[in-house]
C-alpha positions, 0 to 999 in steps of 0.5 A: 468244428462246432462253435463260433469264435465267441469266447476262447473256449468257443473258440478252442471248438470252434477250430476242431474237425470233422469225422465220425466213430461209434455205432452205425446205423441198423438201417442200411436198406431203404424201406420198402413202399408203405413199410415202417422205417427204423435206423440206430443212430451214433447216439445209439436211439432208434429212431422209426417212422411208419415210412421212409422219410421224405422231408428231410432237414439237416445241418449244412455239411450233413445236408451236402453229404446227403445230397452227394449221395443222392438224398434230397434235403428240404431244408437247412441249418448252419452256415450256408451263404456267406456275406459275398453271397458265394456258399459257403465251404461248410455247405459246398455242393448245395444250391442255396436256391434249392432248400429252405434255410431254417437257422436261428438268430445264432449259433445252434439256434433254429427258427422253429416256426419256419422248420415246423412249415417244412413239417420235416419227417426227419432232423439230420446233424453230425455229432462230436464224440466229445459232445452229448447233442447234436452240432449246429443245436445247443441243448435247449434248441435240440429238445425243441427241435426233437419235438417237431420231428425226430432228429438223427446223429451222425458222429463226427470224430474218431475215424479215418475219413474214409469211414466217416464218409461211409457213416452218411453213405449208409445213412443215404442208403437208408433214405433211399439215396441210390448210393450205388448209381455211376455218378457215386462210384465216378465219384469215389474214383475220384476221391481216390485219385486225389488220395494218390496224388496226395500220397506222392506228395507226402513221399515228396516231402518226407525225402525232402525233409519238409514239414507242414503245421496246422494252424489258426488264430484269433486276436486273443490265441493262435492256434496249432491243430493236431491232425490226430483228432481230425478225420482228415488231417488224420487221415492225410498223415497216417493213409497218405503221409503227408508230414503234418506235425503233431503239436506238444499240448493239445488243450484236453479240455475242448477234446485235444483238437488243437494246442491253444498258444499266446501269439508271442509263441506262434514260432514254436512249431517250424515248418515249411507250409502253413496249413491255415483253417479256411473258414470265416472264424479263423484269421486269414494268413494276411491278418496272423502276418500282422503278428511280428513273431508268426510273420518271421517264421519260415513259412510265413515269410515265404508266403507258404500256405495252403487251405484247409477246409475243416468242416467240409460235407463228409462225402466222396465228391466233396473230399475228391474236389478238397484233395485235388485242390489241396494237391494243387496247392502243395505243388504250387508251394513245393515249385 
């Protein structure tokens, strides 16, 4: 999601997903040697250089993606170590060691001057469909930004997981990425063994009559996740089945990716498993037990609760390593 648990509404962002709609790139062929490249992003600008971008700086999970996809980025932005010095989930796949991390002070800021050193060709970053600028940058860091070098979106709600894996393939093949090389197609087996894996659990649970919510929380709100507005959890449901229950009142005015409720009303969506978003923003299952009213339902009191990591890279090696551990999960909590 986009934000931080700064505020509540912050936070309301900050628990949405991951995906991507709208126009796709023009620019689907590496230009040739010397050539001019140009490429239509998600925004609908075309952007063109007089050759093929070589020095490349994205966001976290855009970066991975790229990189998955044989796209290799100089340089970062967003989340990328945590505290324990493990990477983090949103950056998982890329080497700390090897890009230059450029983020700011804050959320959506950059430091200029050490992008600028990287003299990039190109600025790459996902884009919600809810939003006009690009995640990971608020406004005024965006135009700052666009005069270093300029920036490409990629959007990241509205589609199927599948699709919007292939919005950052295509965006790779452009770059020059060999997204038809072995290790991408073991890779998208892989993401499709996982799919199935996932698939015979839905049809497990459905018989069973078991359900699964999404959840997260702050201090101040917990929070039910709807699955329709994230490509993944969407995904899960409608390709795979996975029974996750849609809450009641998504909160519109953040871009319906969640119902915002009090912690008194954590028990107004039984369920059998407790989906919990992973990242560092949201409360851990440990600390929502600390709330008396979450700790007495069903899954809470049993201890059923799987991850869900919701700003993962939109690539198929990235999905193939969540759903099989997601799968090991469910079957643990199913025994």
């Amino acid at each position: 999601m986009r934000h931080t648990f700064r505020s509540a509404a912050v936070a309301v962002v900050s628990l949405a997903a991951v995906s991507a709609l709208s126009a796709c790139g023009s620019a689907e062929r590496p230009a040739e040697s010397g050539a001019a490249w140009s490429y239509t992003d998600d925004r609908g600008k075309t952007v063109t250089r007089p050759e093929q971008p070589q020095r490349i700086v994205a966001q976290v999970s855009a970066a991975a993606a790229l990189e998955d996809f044989g796209v290799d980025v100089a340089g970062t932005f967003g989340p990328l170590v945590r505290d324990d010095g493990s990477v983090e989930p949103e950056a998982a796949g890329l080497d700390p060691a090897e890009v230059t991390d450029v983020t700011g002070s804050g959320y959506g800021q950059v430091n200029l001057e050490r992008l600028a050193s990287l003299h990039p060709d190109l600025v790459v970053s996902g884009k919600y469909a809810e939003y006009e600028g690009l995640w990971h940058l608020v406004q005024e860091q965006e135009s700052k930004v666009a005069e270093i070098a300029p920036t490409v979106g990629v959007q990241q709600s509205g589609l199927a997981l599948p699709q919007a894996i292939e919005k950052y393939e295509r965006l790779a093949r452009a770059l020059g990425g060999d997204v038809d090389s072995e290790r991408v197609r073991a890779d998208r087996r892989a993401f499709e063994a996982a799919a199935d894996r996932l698939r015979g659990i839905g049809e497990r649970m459905r018989s069973e009559g078991r359900t699964i919510l999404g959840v997260g929380g702050t201090k101040q709100e917990f929070f039910a996740v709807v699955p329709g507005r994230n490509p993944d959890l969407d995904y899960y449901v409608r390709e795979l089945g996975l029974p996750i229950i849609t809450p009641d009142n998504p909160d519109e005015s953040t871009g319906g990716y969640f119902e915002r409720l009090s912690w008194e009303k954590a028990d107004a969506y039984p369920a059998d498993i407790m989906l919990w978003d992973a990242r560092a923003a949201s409360m851990r299952p440990e600390q929502m037990k600390q709330n008396p009213v979450f700790a007495a339902t069903a899954a809470a009191s049993a201890g059923k609760f799987v991850e869900w990591d919701a700003v993962a890279p939109l690539s198929y090696a990235s999905y193939a390593r969540i759903m099989n551990k997601l799968a090991d999960q469910l079957q643990a909590q199913l025994a």
